[in-house]
DOLUMVO-617124 format. One record per residue (C-alpha): residue in one letter; z, y, x. Coordinates in steps of 0.25 Angstrom, whole numbers, plus 2048, in hexadecimal, padded with zeros to 3 digits. Each point is the difference from the previous one (the first is absolute). Layout:
BEGIN
AZYX
...
//
This chain:
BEGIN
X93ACD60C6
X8067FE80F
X7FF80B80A
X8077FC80D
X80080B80B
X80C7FD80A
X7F87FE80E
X80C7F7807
X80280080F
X8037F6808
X8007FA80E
X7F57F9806
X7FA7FA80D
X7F27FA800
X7F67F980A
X7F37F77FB
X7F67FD80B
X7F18027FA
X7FB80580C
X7F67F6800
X7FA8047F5
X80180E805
X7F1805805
X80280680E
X7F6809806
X7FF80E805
X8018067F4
X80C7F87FA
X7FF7FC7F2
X80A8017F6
X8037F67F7
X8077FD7F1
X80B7F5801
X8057FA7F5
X80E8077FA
X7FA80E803
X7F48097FC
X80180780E
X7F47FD809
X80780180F
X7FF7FB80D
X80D7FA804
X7FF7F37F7
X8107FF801
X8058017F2
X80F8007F9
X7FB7F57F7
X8017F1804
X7F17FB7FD
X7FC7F2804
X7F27FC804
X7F87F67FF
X7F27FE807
X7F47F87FC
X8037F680A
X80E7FE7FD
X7FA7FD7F0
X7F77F6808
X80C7F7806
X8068007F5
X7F77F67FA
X8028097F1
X7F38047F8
X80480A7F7
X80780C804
X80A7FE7F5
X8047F3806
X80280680E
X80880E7FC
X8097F57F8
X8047FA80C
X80780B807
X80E7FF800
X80280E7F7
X7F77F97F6
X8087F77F4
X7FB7F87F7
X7F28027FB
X8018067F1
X7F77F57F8
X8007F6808
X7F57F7803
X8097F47FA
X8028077F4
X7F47F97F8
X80A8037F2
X800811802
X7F78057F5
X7FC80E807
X7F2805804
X80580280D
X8017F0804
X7F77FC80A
X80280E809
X809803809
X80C80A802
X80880480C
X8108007FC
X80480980B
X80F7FD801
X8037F97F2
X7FE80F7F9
X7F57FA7F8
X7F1801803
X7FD80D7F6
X80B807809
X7F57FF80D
X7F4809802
X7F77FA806
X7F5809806
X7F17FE808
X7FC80A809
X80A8077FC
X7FC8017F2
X8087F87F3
X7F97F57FB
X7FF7FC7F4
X80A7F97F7
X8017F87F4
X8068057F1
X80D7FA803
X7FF80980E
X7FE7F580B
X7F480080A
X7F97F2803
X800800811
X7F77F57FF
X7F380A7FA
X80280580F
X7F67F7809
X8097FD80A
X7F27FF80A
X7FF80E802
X80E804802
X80380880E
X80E8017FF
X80C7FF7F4
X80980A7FF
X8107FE7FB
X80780C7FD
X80E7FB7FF
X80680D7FB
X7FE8077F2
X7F68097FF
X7FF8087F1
X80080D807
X7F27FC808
X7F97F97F5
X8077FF7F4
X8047F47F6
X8037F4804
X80480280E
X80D7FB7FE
X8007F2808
X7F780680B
X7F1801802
X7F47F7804
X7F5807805
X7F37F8804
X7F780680B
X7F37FA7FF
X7F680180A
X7FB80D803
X7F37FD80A
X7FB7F4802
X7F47FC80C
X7F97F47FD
X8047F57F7
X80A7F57FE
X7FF7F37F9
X80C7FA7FC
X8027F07FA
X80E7FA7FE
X8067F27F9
X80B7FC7FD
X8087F67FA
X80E7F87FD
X8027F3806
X7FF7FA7F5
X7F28037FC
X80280B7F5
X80480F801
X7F2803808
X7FD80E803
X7F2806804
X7FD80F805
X7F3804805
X7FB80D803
X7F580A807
X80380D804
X7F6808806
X800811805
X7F7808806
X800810805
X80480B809
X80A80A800
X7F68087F7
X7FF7F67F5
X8037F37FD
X8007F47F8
X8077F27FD
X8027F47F4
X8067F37FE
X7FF7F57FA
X8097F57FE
X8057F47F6
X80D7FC802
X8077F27F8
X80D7F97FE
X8007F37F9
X80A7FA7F7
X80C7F6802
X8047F87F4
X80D7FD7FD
X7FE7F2800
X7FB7FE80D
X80F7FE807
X80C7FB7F9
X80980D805
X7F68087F5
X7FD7F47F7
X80A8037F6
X80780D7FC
X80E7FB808
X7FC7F980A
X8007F1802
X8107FE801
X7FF8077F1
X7F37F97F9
X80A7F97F4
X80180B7F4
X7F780B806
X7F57FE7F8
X7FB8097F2
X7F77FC7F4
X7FB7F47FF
X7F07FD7FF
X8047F57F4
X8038067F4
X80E8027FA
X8048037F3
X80C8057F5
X8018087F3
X7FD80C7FD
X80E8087FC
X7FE80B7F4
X80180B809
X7F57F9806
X8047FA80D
X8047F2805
X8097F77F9
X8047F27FD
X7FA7F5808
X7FB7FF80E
X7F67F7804
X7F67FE80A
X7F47F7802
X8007F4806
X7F87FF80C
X7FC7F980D
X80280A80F
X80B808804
X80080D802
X7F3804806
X7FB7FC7F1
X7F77F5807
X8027F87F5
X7FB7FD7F1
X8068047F4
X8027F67F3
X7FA8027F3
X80680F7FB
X7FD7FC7F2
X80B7F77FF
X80D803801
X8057F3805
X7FA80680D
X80A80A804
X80E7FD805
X80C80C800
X7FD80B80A
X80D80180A
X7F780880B
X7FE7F180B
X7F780680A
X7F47F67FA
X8018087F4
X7FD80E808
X7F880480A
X7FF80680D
X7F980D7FF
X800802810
X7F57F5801
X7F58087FB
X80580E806
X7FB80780C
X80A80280B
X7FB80B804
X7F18057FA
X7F1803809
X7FC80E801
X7F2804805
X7FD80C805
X7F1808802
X7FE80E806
X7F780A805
X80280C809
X7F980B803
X80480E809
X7F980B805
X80380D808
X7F880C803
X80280C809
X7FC80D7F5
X7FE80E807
X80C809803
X80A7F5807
X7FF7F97F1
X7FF7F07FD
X7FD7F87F5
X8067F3800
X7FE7F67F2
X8057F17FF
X7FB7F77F4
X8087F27FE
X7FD7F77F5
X8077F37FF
X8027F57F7
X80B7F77FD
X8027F47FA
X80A7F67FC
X8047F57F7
X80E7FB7FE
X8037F17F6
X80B7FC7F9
X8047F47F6
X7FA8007F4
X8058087F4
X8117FA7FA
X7FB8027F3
X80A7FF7F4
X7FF8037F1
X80880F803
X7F680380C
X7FF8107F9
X80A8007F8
X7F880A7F8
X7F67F57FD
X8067F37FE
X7F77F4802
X8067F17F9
X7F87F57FE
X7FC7FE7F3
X8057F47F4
X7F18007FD
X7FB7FE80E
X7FB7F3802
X80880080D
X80E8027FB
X8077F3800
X80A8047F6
X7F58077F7
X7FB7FE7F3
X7F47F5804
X80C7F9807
X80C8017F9
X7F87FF7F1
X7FB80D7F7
X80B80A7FF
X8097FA80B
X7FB80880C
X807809809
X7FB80A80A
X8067FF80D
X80480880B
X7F97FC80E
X80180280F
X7F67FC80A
X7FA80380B
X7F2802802
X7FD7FA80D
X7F17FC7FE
X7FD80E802
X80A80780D
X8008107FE
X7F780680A
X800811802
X7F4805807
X80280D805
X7F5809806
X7FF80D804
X7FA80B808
X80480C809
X7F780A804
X80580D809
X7F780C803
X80680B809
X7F880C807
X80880980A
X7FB80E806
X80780480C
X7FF80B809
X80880B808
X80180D802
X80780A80A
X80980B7FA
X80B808807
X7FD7F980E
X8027F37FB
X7F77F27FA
X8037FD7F2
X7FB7F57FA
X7FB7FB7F1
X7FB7F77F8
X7FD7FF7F0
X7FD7F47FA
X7FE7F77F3
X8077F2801
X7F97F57F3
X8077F57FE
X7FE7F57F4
X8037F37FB
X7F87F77F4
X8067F37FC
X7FD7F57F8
X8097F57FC
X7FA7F27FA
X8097F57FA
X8017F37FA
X8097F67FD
X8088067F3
X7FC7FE7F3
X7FD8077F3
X8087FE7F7
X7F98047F4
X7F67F5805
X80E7F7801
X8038037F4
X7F47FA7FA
X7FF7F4808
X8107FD7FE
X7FC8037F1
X7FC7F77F3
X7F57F5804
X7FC7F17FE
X7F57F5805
X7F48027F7
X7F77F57FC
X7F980080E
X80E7FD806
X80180E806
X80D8077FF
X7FA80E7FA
X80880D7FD
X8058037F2
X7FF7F87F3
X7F67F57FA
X80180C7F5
X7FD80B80A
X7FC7FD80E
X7FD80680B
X7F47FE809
X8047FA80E
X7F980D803
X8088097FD
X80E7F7803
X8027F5809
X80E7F77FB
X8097FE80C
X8087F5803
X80C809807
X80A7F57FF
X7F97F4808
X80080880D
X7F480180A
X7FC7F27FD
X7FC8027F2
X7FA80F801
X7F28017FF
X7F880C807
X7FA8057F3
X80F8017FB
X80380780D
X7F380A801
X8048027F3
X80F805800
X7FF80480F
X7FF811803
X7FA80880A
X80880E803
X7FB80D806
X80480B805
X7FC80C809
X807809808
X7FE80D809
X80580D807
X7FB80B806
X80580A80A
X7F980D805
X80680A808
X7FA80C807
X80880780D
X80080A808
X80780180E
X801809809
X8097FE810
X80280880D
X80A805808
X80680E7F9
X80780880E
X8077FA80D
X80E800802
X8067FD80E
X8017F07FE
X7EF8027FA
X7F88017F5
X8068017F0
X7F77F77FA
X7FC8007F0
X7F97F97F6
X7FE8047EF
X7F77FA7F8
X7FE7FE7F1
X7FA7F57F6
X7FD7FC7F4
X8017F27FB
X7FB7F97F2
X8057F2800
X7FC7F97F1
X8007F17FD
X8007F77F4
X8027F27FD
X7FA7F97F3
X8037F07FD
X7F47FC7F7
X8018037F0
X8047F17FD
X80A7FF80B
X80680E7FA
X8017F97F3
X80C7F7803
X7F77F47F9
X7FF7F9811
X8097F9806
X7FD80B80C
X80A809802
X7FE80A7F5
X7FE80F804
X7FC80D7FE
X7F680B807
X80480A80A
X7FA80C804
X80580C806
X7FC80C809
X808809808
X7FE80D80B
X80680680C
X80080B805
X80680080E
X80280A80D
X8077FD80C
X80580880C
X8047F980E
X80680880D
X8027FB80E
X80A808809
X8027FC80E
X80E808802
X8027F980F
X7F97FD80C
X8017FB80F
X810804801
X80A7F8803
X8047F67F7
X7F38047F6
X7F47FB806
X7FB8037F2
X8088047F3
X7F88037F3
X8008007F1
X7F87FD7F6
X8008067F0
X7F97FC7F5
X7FF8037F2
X7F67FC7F4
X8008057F2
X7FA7F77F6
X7FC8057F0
X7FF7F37F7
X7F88017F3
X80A7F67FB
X80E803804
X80080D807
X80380380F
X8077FC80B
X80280880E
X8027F680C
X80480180E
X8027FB80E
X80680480C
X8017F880D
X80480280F
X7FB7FD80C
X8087FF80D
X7FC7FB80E
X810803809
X7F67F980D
X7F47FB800
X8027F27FE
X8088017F3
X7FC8067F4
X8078027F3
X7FC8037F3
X8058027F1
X7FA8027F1
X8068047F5
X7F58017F4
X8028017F0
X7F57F67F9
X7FA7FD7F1
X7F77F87FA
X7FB8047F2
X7FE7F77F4
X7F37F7801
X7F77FF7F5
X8067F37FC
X80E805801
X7FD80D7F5
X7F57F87F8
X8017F1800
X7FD7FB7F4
X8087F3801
X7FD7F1800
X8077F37FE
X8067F780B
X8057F2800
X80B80380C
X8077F6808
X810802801
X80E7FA801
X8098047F5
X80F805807
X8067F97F3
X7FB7F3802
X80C7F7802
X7F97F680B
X7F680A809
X80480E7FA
X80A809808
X80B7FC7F2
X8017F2808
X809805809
X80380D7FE
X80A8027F5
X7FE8107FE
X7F17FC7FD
X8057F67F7
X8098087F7
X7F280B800
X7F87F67FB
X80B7F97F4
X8028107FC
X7F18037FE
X8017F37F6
X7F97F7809
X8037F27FC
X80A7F7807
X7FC7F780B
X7F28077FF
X7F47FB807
X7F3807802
X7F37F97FA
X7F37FF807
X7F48007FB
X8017F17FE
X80B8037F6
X80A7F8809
X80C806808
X7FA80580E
X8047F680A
X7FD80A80B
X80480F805
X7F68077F5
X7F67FE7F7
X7F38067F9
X8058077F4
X7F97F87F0
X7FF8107FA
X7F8809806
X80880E806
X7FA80D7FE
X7FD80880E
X7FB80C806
X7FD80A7F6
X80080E805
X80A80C7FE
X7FC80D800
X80D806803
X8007FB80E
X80380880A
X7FC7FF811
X80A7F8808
X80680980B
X8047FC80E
X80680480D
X7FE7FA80C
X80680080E
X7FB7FB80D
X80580180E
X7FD7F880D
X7FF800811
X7F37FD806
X8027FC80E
X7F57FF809
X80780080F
X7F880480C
X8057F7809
X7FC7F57F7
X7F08017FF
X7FB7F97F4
X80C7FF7F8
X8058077F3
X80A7FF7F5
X8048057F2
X80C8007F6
X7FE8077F5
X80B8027F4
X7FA8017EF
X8078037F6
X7F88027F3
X8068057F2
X7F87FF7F3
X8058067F3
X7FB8017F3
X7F97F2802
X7F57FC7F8
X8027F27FF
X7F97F47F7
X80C7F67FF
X7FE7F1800
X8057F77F4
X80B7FB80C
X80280D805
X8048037F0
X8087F67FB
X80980080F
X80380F7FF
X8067FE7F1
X8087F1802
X802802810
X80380F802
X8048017F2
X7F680C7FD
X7FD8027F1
X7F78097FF
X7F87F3807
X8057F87F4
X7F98077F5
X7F37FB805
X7FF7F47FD
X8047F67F3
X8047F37FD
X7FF7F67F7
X80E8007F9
X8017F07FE
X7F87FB80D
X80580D807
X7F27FF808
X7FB80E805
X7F48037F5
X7FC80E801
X80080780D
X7FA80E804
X80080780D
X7F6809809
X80380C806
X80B80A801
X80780A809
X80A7F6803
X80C80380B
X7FD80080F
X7FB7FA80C
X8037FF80F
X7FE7FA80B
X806802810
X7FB7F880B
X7FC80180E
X7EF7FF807
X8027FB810
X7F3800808
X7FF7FB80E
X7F3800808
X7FE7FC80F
X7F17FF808
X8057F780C
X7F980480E
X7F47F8801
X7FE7F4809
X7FA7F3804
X8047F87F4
X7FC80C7F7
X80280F7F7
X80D7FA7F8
X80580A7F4
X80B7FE7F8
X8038077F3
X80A7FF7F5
X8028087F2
X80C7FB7F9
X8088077F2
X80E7FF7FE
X8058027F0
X80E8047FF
X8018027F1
X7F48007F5
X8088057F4
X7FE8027F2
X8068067F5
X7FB7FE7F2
X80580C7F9
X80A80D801
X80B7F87FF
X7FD7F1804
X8067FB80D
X7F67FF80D
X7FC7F2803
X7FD7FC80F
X7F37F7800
X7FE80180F
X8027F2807
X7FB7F87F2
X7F27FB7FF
X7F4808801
X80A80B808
X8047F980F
X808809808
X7F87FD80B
X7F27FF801
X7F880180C
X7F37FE807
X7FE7FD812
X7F57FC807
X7FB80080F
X7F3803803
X7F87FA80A
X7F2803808
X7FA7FA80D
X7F0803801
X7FC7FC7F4
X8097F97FC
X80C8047F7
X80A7FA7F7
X80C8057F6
X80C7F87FC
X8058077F5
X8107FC7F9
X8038057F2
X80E8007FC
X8078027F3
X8107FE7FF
X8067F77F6
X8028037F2
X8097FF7F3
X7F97F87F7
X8057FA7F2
X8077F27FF
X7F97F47F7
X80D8007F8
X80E802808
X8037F3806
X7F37FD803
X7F680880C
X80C80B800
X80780380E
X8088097F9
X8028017F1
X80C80A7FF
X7F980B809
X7F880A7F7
X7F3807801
X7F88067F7
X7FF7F77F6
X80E7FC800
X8077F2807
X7F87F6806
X7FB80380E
X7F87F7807
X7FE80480E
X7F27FE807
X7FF7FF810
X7F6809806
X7F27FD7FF
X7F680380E
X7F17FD801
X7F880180C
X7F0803802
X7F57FF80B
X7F4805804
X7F87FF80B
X7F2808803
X7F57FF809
X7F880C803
X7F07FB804
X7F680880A
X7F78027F4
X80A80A7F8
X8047F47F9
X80E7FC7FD
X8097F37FC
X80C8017F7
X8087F27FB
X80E8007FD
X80B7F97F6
X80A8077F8
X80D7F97FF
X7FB7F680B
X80D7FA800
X7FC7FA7F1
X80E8057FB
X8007FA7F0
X8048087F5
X80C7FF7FB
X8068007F2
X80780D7FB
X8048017F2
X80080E800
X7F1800802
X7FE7FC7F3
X7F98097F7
X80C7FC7F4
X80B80680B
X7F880D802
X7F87F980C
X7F0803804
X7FC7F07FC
X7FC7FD7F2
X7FF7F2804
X8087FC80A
X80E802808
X7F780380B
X7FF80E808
X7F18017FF
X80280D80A
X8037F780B
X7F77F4806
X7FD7F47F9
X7FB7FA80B
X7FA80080D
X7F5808800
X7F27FF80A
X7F580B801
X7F7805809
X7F880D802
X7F4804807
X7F9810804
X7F4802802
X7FD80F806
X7F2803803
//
């Protein structure tokens, strides 16, 4: 139960130019702008909102609206990022707006106005939206829970589609890297009809984004790049062997099978029934492999949608407005086939048998009675592991509007019922059954036709109802029956629902000397359900897919708000305008209780040229679905144990060191991969599986505060020009957090936190981490602080043309977090994946028809992690989060063009090259999925450009 009531006051000065989006006639229209409910005629608000047009989103060259908000310079990096091919969440393959590094479920993104829908974990996919039929794109850059409830935290998108459209437009675009792959495709049609009586629009359209392998350039050929190809490979394709120990693990010998290739497993294994064909394992690169090879860098998404809106005029001054969206995503991510090993679930163990004709230290080997089973490791490459995942998003919304006149003034309301759903489906292959395993690794011989069959001459098995596998002699020796045989297909499906029904009513209540008191109230009720269900088998634990359980969960809200707008000065000296705005929503959970939030903000105009304005507003977010009732699942993560004595922070940090010998971990410790072999690089893929994200039903709403002030500055005497600052500073408390395996193990060895250390276990004579289980929690605090800057100038116009020039640029002076109630903060602004600067300029350019944009994007250097601390480290006695080692990286610009010609016909030309400049990616270790970074297969960025790329774009109107 939470009931916040204190309305805070704070200083505020605002000015955003809409006015062309403003309808100017006799009769003035009032319009809603995003951050208030209050329709009004001065578009001037005390909220810094960015906008961006339709033909801004068409310079850009981006396809997806995802891709094109994730530019902005507020924007971090993308939560599930495109490179992340090994994230094991419904939501890959989407796209989420990571307004200012708060973390994609702290951002309420809105259309028209109205929340869309979002997923059981609570992030909304911008890429359902078809970007075709996008007017404008709204960025709220304040908090706003007191306006629109949970989630509002980071800010607000609001995406205003088209309202009217006359005619139609057809839209073809292409695109490519230089090298051939990466092609993207977005067609669409668009069509509208009416009058001011009634109208009527839809819109097709089909939008692609290929893939780009891995492979295809050395920087992403291997998981460290080219300088770090020794070492860095993971379970071979060849079998290896040792004994099975009594408690059922691996002991005693070590061998591997002997073969021909390196470690692409190109080559052809020897004879894996006899055991002069193996040699001692000591983890030489031929004996592993290099998983990166037949990974995706960054995996295709396709995109299919259909619009419809239609408006009508009703009598008494009423209107009924509806849109209808349905959309259809897909993608498709490949990894490496399955690292398999005897202790793949270590619920159900799978050895190869001293009866199976394939053992080579078995009893059809060694003699009767001399056999041993054995325990195995090898890769599956044969078959890669490929996740299909589709899904489909359908939005309904009606609205009926109208006004009435009560008291000598026009009110205004609407009611409404806002549908939104997603259905998913998710198909995959390329684990295995290991029941099926266990059968074809089991008892079997050659029968008298020279077939090796399943079970005994005494009791066989028909080949079909088990197919014997030859797991030890690698690719060259599987056979496909073997494989159809052993091989599994998961399932799974997935969904959410939110409906909501409102009820808004806006005017202006009496006038006071500076003008009219201005009000809106409203009230809604939302239903937001959702459920999550792996298939049967994969629930079972007997698939080397991750194992999980079902979610399923519901949830309601009831919500009222209540907004005022008092002008309090007016036209005297130094006020041209002085007004305040207050806020307030209360919100009733089903599943936690209430919460009262609320806003006040200042606007100040001293002259007309300079405004200033100020927010101060308290903010939720309420548990998702996930967050309460997650069942759970399993995850192979990728991290870098603190007490490893060559890469782990205990190298060179001694306090690190003395946790780690006090916890009981051995001396001289090094961290196994999932080769069995020390890591020979900064991380590695854990061999046990870690349990994550089950819910917790006594989670409570993250509360936050933030505050916002800035200058606008819009001088007369200058035509054409104007500038922002504006200052953020953004609290979270009660954070509802799901810790990563990294995050876990740092927070116990580098800031010496123990509740962290009860997480996890280790094996007491290896001292390898076993067991580890995280997911979410109230956990500490966050913060960030940093400063927006904006600056716009329209040159006078001349001879050699209209020139424009325009920059947005953010500033983060601290992004903070603190783990619990009585951990240190840790500053991570300045490391990767937080620059301190990050900015965006263009100029603009037209003559006739002709027009052009040169466009710079900026990103100051980083922090990143060192390879080890004499080697790629500038600075290996600084600290950052992770502890020493500090390897600076310069800053990183990339520069894009477009140029346009407009045709008599109503016809229009569009090519441009983004980073024209072909700047080449560059290796950062921090990128690294193992070291927390967004790339599962590389030390690659796969936010930033791989390479230059070409596309062109052609409209049609007609």
């Amino acid at each position: 139960m939470q009931q916040r009531t204190k309305i805070a006051m704070a200083v505020a000065v605002a000015l955003h130019s809409l006015t062309a989006f403003a309808q100017t006639d006799s009769n003035v229209a009032r319009v809603e702008v995003t951050g208030s409910r209050i329709r009004q005629v001065d578009l001037e608000t005390a909220q810094p909102v960015q906008v961006m047009t339709q033909e801004q989103i068409q310079k850009s060259g981006l396809i997806t609206v995802g891709d094109i908000v994730n530019n902005l310079s507020s924007a971090g990096t993308p939560a599930f990022s495109k490179g992340s091919t090994l994230t094991s969440n419904r939501e890959q393959g989407g796209q989420y707006i990571n307004m200012r590094n708060l973390g994609a479920n702290r951002l309420l993104v809105l259309v028209n106005g109205k929340r869309w829908t979002s997923t059981v974990a609570g992030y909304t996919d911008m890429s359902t939206i078809p970007a075709s039929m996008i007017e404008r794109i709204e960025i709220l850059k304040d908090g706003a829970s007191a306006i629109y409830g949970s989630d509002a935290i980071a800010g607000v998108v609001n995406v205003i589609l088209k309202k009217t459209m006359e005619g139609g437009m057809l839209s073809v675009y292409q695109g490519r890297n230089e090298k051939g792959d990466g092609k993207s495709n977005d067609y669409a049609l668009s069509y509208g009809a009416g009058s001011d009586k009634a109208s009527i629009m839809f819109a097709l359209s089909h939008t692609e984004q290929g893939v780009v392998w891995a492979n295809a350039r050395p920087e992403t050929a291997s998981s460290y790049g080219p300088a770090h190809t020794a070492g860095a490979g993971g379970t071979g394709p060849w079998g290896r062997i040792r004994a099975v120990s009594a408690s059922g693990g691996a002991t005693g010998m070590n061998m591997y099978l002997n073969h021909t290739g390196g470690w692409l497993g190109d080559g052809t294994g020897s004879n894996s029934r006899d055991p002069a064909s193996y040699h001692t394992f000591t983890g030489a690169d031929a004996d592993t492999y290099n998983s990166t090879d037949e990974m995706m860098f960054t995996m295709p998404t396709q995109l299919n949608s259909i619009f419809t809106k239609g408006s009508i005029e009703l009598p008494y001054s009423m209107r009924l407005t509806t849109t209808a969206m349905y959309t259809e995503r897909s993608s498709s991510r490949q990894n490496a086939g399955y690292p398999l090993n005897s202790m793949t679930q270590s619920k159900y163990p799978v050895y190869i048998d001293k009866d199976s004709y394939y053992n080579p230290y078995g009893n059809q080997v060694a003699g009767a009675g001399k056999g041993q089973d054995l325990f195995f490791y090898r890769r599956t490459i044969e078959v890669p592991r490929v996740t299909d995942n589709k899904n489909q998003t359908l939005h309904i919304d009606a609205v009926l509007e109208g006004e009435f006149n009560a008291l000598g003034k026009t009110f205004n309301w609407n009611v409404g019922y806002n549908h939104s759903a997603i259905t998913g489906n998710v198909l995959q292959t390329g684990n295995l059954n290991l029941l099926a395993l266990k059968k074809a690794l089991g008892p079997s011989f050659k029968n008298a036709a020279g077939t090796v069959q399943c079970g005994t001459p005494a009791a066989p098995l028909s080949l079909t109802e088990c197919v014997p596998f030859d797991i030890l002699g690698g690719p060259s020796a599987s056979s496909q029956a073997a494989l159809n045989y052993v091989m599994s297909t998961g399932q799974a499906t997935y969904g959410s629902n939110v409906d909501s029904a409102t009820a808004d009513i806006t005017g202006e209540l009496f006038n006071l000397p500076a003008g009219a008191v201005g009000f809106a109230a409203g009230v809604e009720h939302r239903t937001q359900k959702g459920y999550d269900r792996p298939g049967q088998f994969e629930q079972s634990g007997y698939s080397t897919d991750l194992a999980g359980n079902a979610t399923t969960g519901k949830y309601t809200v009831k919500e009222e708000y209540l907004e005022f707008n008092v002008p309090l000065l007016k036209g005297v000296p130094f006020a041209e305008l002085l007004s305040l705005d207050l806020a307030s929503r209360h919100s009733d959970y089903s599943n936690f209780g209430t919460t009262t939030n609320s806003k006040a903000s200042v606007m100040w105009k001293p002259i007309k040229d300079l405004l200033a304005r100020a927010t101060y507003a308290q903010g939720f977010r309420a548990p998702t679905l996930n967050d309460t009732f997650g069942g759970g699942s399993q995850s192979f993560d990728s991290y870098l144990d603190p007490c490893d004595t060559k890469f782990g922070a205990a190298a060179s940090d001694p306090a690190v060191l003395a946790r780690c010998r006090a916890a009981g971990v051995p001396a001289n410790f090094r961290q196994l991969g999932q080769s069995g072999t020390p890591i020979t690089s900064a991380g590695a893929q854990t061999p046990f599986p870690f349990n994550t994200g089950a819910g917790n039903d006594a989670l409570e709403p993250e509360t936050a505060t933030t505050k916002t002030a800035g200058l606008v500055f819009s001088p007369a005497w200058l035509p054409g020009f104007s500038g922002s600052v504006d200052y953020y500073d953004i609290h979270v408390k009660n954070r509802i957090t799901g810790v990563s395996a990294t995050y876990e193990v740092n927070q116990c060895y580098v800031n010496g936190v123990q509740s962290f250390c009860d997480k996890f276990k280790r094996d007491p004579v290896t001292g390898m981490i076993t067991s580890l289980n995280r997911g979410n929690a109230n956990l500490g605090e966050l913060g960030t602080k940093g400063v927006d800057l904006t600056v716009a100038y329209r040159f006078k116009r001349s001879s050699y043309g209209q020139f424009n020039v325009r920059s947005e640029s953010t500033y983060v002076k601290n992004y903070s977090i603190k783990s619990t109630a009585t951990s240190d903060w840790v500053d991570y602004a300045g490391e990767f994946g937080i620059p301190k600067w990050k900015a965006n300029f263009a100029v603009d350019w037209s003559l006739g028809n002709w027009s052009a944009t040169l466009a710079t994007r900026y990103y100051s250097g980083v922090k990143a992690q060192c390879w080890d601390s004499t080697t790629e480290c500038n600075a290996p006695t600084e600290r950052a989060s992770w502890g020493p080692n500090v390897n600076h990286l310069g800053a990183e610009i990339y520069n894009d063009l477009s140029v346009a010609y407009a045709f008599p016909w109503k016809g229009k030309l569009l090519v441009g090259a983004n980073n024209v400049f072909d700047k080449k990616p560059r290796v950062n270790y921090s990128a690294a999925s193992g070291l927390g970074g967004t790339s599962s297969g590389a030390s690659v960025d796969p936010e930033r450009p791989i390479d230059r790329f070409f596309y062109v774009r052609y409209n049609q109107a007609f």
